[in-house]
Predicted model as a PDB file, atoms N, CA, C, CB and O in Angstrom, pLDDT in the B-factor column:
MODEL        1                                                                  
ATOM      1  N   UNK A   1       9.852   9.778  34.925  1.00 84.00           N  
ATOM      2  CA  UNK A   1       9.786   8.894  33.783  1.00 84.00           C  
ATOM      3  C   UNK A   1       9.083   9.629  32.640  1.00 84.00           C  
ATOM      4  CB  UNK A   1       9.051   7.569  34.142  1.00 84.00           C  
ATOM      5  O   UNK A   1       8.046  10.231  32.920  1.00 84.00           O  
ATOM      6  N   UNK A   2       9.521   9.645  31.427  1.00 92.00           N  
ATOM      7  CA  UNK A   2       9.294  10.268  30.108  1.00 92.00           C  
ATOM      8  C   UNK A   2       8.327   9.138  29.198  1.00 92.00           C  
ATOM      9  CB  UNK A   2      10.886  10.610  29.350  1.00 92.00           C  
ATOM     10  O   UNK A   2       8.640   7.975  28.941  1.00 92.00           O  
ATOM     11  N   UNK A   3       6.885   9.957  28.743  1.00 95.00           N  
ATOM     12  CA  UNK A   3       6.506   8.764  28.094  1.00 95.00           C  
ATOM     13  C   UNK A   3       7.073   9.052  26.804  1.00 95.00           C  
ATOM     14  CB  UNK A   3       4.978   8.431  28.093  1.00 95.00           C  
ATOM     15  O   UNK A   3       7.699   9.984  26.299  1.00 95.00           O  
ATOM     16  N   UNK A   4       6.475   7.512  26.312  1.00 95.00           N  
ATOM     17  CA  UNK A   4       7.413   6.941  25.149  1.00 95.00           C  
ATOM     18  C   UNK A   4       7.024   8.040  23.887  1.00 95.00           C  
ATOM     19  CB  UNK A   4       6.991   5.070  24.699  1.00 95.00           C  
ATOM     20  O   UNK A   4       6.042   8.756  24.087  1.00 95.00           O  
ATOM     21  N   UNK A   5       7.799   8.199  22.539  1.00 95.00           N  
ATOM     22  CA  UNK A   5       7.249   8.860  21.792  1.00 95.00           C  
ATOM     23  C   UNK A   5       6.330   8.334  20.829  1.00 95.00           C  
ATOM     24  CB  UNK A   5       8.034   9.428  21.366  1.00 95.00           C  
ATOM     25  O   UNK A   5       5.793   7.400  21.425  1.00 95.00           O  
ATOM     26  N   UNK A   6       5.866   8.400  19.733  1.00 93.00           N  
ATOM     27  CA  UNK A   6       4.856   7.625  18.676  1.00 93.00           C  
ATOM     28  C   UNK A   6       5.515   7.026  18.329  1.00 93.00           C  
ATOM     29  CB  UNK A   6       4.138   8.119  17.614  1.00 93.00           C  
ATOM     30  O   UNK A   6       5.044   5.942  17.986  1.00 93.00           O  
ATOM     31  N   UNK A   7       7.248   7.220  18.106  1.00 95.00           N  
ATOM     32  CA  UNK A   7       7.854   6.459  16.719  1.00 95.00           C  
ATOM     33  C   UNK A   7       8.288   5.451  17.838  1.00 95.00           C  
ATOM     34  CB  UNK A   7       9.274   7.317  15.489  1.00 95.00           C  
ATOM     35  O   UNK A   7       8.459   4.346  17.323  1.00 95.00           O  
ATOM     36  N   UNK A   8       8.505   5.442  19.062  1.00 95.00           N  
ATOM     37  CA  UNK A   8       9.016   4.378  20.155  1.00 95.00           C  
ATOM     38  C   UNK A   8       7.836   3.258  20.146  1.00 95.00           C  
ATOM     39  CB  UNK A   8       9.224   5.127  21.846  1.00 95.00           C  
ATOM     40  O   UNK A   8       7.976   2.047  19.977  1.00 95.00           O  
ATOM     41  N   UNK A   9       6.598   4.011  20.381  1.00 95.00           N  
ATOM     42  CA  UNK A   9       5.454   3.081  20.432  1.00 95.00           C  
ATOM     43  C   UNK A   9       5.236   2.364  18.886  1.00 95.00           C  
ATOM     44  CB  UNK A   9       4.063   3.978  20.936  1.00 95.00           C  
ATOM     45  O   UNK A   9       5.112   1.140  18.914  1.00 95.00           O  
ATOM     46  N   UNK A  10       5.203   2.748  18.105  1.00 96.00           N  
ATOM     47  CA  UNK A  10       5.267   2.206  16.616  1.00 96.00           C  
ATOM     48  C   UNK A  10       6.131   1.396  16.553  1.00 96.00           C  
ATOM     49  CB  UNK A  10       5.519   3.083  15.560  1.00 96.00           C  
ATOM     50  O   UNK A  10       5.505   0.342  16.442  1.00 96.00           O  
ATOM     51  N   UNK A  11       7.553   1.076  16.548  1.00 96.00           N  
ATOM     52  CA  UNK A  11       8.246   0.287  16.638  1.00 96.00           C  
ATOM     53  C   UNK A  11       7.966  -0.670  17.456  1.00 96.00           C  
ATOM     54  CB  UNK A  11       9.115   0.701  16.762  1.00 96.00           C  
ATOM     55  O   UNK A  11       7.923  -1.690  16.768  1.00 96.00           O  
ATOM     56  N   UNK A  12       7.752  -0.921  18.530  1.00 96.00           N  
ATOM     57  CA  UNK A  12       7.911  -1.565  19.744  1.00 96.00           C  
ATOM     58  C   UNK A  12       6.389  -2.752  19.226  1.00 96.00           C  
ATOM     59  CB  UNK A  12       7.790  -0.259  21.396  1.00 96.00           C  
ATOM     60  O   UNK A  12       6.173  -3.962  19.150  1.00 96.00           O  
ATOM     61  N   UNK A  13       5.792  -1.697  19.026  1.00 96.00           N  
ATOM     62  CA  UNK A  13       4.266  -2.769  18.299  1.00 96.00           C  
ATOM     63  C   UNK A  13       4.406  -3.613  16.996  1.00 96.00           C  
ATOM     64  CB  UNK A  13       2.868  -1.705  17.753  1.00 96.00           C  
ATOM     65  O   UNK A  13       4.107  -4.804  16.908  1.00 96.00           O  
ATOM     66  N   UNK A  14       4.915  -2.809  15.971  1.00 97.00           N  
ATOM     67  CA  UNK A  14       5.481  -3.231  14.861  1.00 97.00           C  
ATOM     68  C   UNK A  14       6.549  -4.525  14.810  1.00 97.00           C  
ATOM     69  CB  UNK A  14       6.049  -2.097  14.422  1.00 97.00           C  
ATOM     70  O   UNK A  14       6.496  -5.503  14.065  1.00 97.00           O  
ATOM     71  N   UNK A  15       7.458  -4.233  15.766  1.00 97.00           N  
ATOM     72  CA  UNK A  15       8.192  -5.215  16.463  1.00 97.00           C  
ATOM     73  C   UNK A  15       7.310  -6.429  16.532  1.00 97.00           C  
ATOM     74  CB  UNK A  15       8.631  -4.729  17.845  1.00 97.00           C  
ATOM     75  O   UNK A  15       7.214  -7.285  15.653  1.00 97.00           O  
ATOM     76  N   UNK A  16       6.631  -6.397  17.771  1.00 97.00           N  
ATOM     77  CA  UNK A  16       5.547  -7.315  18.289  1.00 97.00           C  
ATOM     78  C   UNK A  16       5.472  -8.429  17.045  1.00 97.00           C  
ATOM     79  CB  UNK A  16       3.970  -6.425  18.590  1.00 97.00           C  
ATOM     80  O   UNK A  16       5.889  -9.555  16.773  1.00 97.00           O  
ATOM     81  N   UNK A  17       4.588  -7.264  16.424  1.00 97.00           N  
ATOM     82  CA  UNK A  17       3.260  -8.016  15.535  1.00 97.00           C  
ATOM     83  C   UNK A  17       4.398  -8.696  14.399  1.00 97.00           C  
ATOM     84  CB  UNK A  17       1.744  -6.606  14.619  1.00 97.00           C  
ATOM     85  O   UNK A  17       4.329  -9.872  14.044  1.00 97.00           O  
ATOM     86  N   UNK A  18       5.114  -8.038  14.063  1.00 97.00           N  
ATOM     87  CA  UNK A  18       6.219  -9.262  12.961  1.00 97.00           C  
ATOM     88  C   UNK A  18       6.695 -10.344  13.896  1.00 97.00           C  
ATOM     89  CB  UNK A  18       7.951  -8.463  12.187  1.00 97.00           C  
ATOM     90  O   UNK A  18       6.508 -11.373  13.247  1.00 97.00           O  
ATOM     91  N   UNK A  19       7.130 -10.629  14.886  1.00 97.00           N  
ATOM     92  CA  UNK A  19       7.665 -11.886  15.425  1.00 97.00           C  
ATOM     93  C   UNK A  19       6.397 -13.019  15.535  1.00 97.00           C  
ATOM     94  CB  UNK A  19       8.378 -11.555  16.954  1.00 97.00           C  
ATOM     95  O   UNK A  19       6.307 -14.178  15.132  1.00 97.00           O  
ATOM     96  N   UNK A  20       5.291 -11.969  16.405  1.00 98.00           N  
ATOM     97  CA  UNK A  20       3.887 -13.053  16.014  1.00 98.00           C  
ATOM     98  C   UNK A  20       3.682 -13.860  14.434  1.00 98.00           C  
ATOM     99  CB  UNK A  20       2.386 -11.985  16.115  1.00 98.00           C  
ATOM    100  O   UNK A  20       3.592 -15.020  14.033  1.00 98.00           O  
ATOM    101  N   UNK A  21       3.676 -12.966  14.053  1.00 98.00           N  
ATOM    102  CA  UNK A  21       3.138 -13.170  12.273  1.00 98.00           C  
ATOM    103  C   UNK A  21       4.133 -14.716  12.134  1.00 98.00           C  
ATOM    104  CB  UNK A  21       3.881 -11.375  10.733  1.00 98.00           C  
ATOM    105  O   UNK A  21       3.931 -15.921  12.284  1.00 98.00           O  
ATOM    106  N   UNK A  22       5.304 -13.801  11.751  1.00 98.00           N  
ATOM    107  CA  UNK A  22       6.754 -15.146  11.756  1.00 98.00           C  
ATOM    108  C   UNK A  22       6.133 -16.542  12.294  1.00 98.00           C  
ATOM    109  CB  UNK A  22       8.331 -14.699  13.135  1.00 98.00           C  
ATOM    110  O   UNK A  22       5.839 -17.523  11.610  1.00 98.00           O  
ATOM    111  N   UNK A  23       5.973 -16.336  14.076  1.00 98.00           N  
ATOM    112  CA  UNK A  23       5.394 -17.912  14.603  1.00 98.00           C  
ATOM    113  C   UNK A  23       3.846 -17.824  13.802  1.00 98.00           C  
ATOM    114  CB  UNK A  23       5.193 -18.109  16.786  1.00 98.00           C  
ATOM    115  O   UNK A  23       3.770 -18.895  13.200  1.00 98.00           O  
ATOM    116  N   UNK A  24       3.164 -17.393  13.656  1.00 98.00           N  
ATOM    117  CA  UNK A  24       1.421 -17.872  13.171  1.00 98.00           C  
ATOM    118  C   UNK A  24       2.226 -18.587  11.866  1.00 98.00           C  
ATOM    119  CB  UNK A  24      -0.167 -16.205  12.649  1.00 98.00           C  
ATOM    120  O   UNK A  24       2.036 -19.772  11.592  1.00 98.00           O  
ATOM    121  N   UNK A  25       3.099 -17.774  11.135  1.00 97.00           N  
ATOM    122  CA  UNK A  25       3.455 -18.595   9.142  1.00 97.00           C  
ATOM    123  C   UNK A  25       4.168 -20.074   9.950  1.00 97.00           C  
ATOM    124  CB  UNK A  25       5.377 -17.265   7.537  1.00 97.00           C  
ATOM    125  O   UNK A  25       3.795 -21.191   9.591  1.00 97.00           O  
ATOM    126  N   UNK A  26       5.045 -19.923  10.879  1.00 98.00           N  
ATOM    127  CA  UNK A  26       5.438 -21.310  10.907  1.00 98.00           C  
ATOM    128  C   UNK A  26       4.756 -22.474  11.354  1.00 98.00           C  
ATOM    129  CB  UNK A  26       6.373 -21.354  11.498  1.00 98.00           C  
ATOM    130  O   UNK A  26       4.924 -23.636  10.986  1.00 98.00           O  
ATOM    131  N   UNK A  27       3.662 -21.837  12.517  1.00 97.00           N  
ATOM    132  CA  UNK A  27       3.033 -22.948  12.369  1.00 97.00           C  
ATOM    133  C   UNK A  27       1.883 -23.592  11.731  1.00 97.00           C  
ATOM    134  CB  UNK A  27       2.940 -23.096  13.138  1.00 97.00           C  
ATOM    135  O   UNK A  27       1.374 -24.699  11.903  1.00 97.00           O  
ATOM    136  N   UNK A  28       1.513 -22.301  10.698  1.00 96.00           N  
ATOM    137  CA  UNK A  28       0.541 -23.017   9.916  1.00 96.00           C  
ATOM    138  C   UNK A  28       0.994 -23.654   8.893  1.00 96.00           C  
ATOM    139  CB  UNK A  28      -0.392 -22.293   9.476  1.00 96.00           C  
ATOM    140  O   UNK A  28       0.235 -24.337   8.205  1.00 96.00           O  
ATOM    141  N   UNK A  29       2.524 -23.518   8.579  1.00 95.00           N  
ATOM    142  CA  UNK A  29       2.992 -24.050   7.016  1.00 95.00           C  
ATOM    143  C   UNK A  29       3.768 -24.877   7.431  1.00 95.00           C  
ATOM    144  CB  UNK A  29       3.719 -23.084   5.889  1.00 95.00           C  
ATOM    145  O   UNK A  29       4.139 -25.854   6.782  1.00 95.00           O  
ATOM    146  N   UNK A  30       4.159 -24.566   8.701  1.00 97.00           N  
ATOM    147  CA  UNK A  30       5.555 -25.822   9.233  1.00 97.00           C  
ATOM    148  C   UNK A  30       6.854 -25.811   8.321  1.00 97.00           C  
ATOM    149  CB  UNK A  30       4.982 -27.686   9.069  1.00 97.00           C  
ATOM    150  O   UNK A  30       7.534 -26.783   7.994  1.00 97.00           O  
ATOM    151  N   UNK A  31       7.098 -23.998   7.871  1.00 97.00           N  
ATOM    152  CA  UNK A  31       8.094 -24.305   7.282  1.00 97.00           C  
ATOM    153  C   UNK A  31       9.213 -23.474   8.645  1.00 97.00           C  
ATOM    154  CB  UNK A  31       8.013 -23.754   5.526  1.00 97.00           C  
ATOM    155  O   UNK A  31       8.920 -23.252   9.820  1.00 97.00           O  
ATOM    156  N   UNK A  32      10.643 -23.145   7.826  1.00 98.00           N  
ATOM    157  CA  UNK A  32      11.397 -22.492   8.735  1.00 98.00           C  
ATOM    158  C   UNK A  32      11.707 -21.445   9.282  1.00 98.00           C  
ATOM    159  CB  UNK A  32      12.003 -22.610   8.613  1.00 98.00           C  
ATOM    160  O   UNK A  32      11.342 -20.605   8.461  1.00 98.00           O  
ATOM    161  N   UNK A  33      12.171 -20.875  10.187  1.00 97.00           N  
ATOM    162  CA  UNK A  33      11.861 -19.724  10.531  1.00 97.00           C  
ATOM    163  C   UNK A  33      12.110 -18.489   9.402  1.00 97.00           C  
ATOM    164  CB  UNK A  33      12.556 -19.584  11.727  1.00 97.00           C  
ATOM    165  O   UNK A  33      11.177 -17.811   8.971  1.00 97.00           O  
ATOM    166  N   UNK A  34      13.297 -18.336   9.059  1.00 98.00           N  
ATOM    167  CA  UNK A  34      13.803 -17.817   7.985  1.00 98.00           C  
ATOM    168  C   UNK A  34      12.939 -17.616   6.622  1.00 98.00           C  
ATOM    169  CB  UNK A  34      14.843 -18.572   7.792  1.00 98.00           C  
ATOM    170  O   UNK A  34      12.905 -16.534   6.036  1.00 98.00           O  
ATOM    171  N   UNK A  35      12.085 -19.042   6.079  1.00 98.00           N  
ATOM    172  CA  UNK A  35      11.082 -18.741   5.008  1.00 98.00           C  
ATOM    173  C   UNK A  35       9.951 -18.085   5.776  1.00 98.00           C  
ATOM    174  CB  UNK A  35      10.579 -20.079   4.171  1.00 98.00           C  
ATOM    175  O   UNK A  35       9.153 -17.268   5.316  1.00 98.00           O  
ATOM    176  N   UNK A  36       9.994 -18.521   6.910  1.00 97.00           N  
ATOM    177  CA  UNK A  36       8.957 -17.595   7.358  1.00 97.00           C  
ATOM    178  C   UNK A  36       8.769 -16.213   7.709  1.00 97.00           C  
ATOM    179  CB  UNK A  36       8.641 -17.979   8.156  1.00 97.00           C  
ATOM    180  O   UNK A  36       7.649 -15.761   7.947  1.00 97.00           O  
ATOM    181  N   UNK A  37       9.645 -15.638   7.743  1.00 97.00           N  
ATOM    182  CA  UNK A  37      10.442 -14.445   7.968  1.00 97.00           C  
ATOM    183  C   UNK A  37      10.522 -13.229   6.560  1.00 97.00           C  
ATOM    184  CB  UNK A  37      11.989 -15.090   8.347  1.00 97.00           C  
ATOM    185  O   UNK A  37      10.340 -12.018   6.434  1.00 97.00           O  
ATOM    186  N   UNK A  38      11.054 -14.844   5.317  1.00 97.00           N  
ATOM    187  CA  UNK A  38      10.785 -13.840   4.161  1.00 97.00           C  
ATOM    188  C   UNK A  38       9.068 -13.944   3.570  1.00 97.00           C  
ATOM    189  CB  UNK A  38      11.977 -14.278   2.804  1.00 97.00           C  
ATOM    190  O   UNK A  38       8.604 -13.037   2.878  1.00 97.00           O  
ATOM    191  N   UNK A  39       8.453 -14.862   3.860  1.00 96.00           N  
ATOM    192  CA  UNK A  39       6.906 -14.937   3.639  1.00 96.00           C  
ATOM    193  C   UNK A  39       6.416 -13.122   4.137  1.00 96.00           C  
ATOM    194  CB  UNK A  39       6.080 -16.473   4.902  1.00 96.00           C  
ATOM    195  O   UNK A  39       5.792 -12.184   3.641  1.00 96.00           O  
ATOM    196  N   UNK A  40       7.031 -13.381   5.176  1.00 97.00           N  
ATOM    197  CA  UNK A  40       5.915 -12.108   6.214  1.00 97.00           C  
ATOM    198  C   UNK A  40       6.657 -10.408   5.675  1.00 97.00           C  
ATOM    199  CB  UNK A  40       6.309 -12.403   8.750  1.00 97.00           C  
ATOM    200  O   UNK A  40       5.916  -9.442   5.494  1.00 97.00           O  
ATOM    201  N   UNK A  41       8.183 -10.326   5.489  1.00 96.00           N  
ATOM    202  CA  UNK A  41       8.408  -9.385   4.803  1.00 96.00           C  
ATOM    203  C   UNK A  41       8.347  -9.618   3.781  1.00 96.00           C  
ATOM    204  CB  UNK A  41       9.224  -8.882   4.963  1.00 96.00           C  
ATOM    205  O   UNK A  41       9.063  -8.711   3.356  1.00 96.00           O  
ATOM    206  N   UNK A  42       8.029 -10.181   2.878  1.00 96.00           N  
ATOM    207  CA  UNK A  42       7.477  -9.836   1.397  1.00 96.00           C  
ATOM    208  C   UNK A  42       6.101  -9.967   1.080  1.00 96.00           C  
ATOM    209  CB  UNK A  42       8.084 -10.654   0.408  1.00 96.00           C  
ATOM    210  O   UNK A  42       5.615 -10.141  -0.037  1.00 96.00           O  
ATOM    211  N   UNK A  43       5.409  -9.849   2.381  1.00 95.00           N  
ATOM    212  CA  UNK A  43       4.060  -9.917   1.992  1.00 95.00           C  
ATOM    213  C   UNK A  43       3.304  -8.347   1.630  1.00 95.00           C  
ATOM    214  CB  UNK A  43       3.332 -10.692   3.231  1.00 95.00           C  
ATOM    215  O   UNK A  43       4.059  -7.436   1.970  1.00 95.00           O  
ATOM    216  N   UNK A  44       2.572  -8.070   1.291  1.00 93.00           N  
ATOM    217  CA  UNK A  44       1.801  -7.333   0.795  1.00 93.00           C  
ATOM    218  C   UNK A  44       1.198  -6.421   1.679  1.00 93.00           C  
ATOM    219  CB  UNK A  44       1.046  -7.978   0.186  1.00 93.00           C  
ATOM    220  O   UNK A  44       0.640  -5.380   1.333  1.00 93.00           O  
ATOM    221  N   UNK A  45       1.328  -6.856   2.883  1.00 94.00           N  
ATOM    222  CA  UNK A  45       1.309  -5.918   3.903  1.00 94.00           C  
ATOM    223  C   UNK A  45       2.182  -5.131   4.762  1.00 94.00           C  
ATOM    224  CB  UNK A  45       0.825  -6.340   4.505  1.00 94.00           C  
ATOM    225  O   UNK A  45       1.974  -4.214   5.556  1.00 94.00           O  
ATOM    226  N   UNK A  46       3.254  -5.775   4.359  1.00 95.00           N  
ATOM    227  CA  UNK A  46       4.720  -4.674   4.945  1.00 95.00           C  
ATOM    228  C   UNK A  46       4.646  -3.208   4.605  1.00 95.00           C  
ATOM    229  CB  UNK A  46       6.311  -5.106   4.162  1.00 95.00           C  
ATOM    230  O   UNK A  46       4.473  -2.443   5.553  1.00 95.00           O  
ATOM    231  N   UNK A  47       4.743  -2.745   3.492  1.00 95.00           N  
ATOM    232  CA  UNK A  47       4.555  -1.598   3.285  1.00 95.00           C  
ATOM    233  C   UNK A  47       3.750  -0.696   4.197  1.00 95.00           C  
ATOM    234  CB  UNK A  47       4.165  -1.631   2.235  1.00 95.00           C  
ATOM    235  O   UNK A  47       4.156   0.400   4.584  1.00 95.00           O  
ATOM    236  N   UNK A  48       2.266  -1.378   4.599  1.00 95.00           N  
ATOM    237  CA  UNK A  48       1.386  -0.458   5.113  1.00 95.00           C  
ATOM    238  C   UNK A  48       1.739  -0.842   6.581  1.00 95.00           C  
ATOM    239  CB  UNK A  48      -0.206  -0.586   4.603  1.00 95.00           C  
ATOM    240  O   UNK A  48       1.624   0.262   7.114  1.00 95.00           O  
ATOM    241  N   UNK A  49       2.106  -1.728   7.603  1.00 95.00           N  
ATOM    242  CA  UNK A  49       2.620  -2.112   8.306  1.00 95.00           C  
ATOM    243  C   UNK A  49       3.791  -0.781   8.864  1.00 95.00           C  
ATOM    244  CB  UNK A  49       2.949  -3.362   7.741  1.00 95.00           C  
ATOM    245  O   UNK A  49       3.710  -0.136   9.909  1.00 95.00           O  
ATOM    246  N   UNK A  50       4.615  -0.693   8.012  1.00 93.00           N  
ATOM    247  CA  UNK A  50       5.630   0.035   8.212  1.00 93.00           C  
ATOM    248  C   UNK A  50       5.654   1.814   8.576  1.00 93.00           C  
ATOM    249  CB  UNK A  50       6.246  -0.300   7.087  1.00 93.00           C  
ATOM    250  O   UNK A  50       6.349   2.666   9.131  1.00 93.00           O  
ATOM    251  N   UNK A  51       4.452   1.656   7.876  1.00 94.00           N  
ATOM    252  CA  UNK A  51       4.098   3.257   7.714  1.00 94.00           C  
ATOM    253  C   UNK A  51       3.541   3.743   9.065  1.00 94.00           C  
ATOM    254  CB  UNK A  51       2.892   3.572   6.472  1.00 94.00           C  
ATOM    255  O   UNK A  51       2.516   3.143   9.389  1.00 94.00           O  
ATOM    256  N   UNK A  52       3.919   4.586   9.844  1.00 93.00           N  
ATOM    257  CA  UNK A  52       3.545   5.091  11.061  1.00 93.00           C  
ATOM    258  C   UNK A  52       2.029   5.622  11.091  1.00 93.00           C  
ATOM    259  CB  UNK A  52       4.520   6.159  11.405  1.00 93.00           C  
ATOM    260  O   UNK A  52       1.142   5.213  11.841  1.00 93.00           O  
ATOM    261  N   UNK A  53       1.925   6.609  10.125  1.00 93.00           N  
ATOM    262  CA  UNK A  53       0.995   7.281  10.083  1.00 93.00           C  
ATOM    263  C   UNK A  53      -0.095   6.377   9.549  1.00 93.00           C  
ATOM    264  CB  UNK A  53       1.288   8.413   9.431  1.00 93.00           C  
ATOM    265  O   UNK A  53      -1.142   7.022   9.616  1.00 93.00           O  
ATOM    266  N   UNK A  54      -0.295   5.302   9.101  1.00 93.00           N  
ATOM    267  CA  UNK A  54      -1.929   4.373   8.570  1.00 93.00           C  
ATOM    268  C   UNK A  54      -1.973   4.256  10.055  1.00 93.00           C  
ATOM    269  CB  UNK A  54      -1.993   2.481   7.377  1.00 93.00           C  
ATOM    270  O   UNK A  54      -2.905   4.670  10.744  1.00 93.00           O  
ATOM    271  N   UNK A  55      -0.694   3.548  10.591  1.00 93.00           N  
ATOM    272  CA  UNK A  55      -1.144   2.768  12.188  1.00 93.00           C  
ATOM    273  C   UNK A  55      -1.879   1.546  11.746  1.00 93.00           C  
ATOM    274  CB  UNK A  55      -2.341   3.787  13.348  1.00 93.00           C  
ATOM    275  O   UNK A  55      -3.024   1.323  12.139  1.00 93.00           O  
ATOM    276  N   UNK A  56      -1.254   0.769  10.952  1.00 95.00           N  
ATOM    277  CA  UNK A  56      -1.999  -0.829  11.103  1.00 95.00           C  
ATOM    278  C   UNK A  56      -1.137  -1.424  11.907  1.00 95.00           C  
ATOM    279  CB  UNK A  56      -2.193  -1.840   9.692  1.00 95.00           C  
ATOM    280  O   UNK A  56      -1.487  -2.577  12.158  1.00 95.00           O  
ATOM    281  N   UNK A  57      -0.162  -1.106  12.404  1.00 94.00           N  
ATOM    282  CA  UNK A  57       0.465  -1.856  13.653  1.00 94.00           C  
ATOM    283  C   UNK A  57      -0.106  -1.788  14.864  1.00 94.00           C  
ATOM    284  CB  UNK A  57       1.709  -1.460  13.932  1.00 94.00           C  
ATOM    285  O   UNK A  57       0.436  -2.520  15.693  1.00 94.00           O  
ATOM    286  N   UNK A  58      -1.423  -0.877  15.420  1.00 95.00           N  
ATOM    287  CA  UNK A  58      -2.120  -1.060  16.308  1.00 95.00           C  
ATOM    288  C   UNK A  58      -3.371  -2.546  15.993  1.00 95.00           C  
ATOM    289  CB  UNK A  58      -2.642   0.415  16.512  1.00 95.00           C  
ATOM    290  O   UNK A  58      -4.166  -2.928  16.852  1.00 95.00           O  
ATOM    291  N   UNK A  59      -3.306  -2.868  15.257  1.00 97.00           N  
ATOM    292  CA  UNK A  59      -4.303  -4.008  14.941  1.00 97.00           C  
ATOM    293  C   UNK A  59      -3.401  -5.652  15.674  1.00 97.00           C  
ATOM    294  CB  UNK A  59      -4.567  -4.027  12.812  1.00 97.00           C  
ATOM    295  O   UNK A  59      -2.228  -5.989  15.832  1.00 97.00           O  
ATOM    296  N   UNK A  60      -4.316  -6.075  15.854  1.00 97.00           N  
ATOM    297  CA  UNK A  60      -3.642  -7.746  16.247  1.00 97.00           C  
ATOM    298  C   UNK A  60      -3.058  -8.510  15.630  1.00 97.00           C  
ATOM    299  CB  UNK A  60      -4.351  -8.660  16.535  1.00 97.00           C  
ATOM    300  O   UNK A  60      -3.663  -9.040  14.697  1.00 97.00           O  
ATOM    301  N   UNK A  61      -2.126  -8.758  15.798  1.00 97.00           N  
ATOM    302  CA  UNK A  61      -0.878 -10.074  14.683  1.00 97.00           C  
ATOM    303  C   UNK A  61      -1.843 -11.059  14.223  1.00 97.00           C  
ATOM    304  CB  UNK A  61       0.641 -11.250  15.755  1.00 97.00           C  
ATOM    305  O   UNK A  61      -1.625 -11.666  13.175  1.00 97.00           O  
ATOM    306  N   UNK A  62      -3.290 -11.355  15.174  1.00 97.00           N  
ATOM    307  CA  UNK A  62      -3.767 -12.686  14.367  1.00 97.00           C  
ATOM    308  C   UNK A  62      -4.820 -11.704  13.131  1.00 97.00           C  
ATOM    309  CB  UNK A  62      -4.888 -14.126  15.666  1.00 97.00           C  
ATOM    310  O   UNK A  62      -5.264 -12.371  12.197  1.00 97.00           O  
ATOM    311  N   UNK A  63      -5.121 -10.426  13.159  1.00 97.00           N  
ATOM    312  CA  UNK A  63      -6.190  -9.435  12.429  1.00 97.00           C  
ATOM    313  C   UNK A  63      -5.110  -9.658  11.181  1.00 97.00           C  
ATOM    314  CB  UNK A  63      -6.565  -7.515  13.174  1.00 97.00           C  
ATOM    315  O   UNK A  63      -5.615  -9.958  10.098  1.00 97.00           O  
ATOM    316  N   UNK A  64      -3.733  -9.541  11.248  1.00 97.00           N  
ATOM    317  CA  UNK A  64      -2.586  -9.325  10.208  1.00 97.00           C  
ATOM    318  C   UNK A  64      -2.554 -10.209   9.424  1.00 97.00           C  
ATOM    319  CB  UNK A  64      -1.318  -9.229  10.635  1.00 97.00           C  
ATOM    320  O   UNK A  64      -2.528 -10.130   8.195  1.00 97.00           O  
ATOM    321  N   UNK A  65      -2.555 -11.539  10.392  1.00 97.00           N  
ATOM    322  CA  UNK A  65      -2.265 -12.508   9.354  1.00 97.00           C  
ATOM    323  C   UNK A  65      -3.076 -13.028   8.420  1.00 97.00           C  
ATOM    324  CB  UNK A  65      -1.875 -13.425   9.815  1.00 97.00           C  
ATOM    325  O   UNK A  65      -2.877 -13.684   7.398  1.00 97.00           O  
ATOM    326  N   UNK A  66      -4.266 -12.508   9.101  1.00 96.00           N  
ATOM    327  CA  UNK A  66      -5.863 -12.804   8.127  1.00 96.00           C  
ATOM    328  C   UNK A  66      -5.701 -11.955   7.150  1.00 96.00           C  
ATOM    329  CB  UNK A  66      -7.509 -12.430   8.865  1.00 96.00           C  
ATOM    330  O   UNK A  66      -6.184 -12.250   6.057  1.00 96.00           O  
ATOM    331  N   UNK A  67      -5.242 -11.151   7.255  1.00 95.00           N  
ATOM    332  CA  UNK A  67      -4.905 -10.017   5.778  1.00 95.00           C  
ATOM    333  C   UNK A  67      -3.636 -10.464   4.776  1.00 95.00           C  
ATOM    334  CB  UNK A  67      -4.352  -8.235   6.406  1.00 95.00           C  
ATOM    335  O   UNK A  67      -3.568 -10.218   3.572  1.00 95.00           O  
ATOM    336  N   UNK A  68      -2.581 -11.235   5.643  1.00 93.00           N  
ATOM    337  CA  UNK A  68      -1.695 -11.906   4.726  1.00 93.00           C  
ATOM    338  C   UNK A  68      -2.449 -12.784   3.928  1.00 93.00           C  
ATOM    339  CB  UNK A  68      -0.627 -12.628   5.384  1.00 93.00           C  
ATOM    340  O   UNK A  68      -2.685 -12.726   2.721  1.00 93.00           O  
ATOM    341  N   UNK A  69      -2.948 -13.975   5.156  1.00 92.00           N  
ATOM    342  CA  UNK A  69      -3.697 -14.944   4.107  1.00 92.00           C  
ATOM    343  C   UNK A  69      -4.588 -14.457   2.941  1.00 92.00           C  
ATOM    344  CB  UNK A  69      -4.597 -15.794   4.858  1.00 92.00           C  
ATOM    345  O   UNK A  69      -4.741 -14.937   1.818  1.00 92.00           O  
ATOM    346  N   UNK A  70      -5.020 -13.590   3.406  1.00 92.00           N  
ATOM    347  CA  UNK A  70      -6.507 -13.442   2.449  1.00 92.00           C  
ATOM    348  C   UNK A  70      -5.749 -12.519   0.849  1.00 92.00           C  
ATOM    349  CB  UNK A  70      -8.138 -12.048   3.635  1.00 92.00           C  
ATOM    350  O   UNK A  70      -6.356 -12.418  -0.217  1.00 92.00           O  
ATOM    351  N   UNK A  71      -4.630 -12.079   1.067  1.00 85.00           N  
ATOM    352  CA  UNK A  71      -3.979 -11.738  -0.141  1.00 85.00           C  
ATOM    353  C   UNK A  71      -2.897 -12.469  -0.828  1.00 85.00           C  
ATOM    354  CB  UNK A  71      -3.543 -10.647   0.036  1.00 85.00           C  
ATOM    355  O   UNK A  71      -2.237 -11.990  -1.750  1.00 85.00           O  
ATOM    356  N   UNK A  72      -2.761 -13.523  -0.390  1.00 69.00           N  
ATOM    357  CA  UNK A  72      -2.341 -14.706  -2.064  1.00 69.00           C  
ATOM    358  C   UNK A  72      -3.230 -14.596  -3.290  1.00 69.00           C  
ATOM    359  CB  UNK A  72      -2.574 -16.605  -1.767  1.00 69.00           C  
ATOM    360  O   UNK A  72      -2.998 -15.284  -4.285  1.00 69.00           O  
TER     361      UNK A  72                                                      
ENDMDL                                                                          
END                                                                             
């Protein structure tokens, strides 16, 4: 068995932490999945999210969303 590479592990976390985010926006706003979906990619943290090399995708979906919230 071959371990995974960085960009496998980056994804796979990155993955993660956006589907979390998605359910934390819906159920704190109770809106739909879809607005919730564009809430979390157009938030202000995608960019750095995305980027392999910061690695804020090793942080916790609920650490994330405190950084969404806290930037409205």
């Amino acid at each position: 068995m071959t371990q995974p590479s960085h960009h496998q592990i980056a994804t796979y976390l990155t993955d993660y932490a956006l589907s979390e985010l998605v359910k934390y926006v819906m159920e704190d706003t109770g809106c739909s999945a879809i607005q919730a979906m564009e809430r979390v990619y157009n938030s202000s943290i995608m960019p750095a999210l995305q980027d392999e090399e910061g690695e804020l995708y090793v942080q916790s979906p609920a650490y994330l969303y405190d950084l969404i919230k806290q930037s409205k």
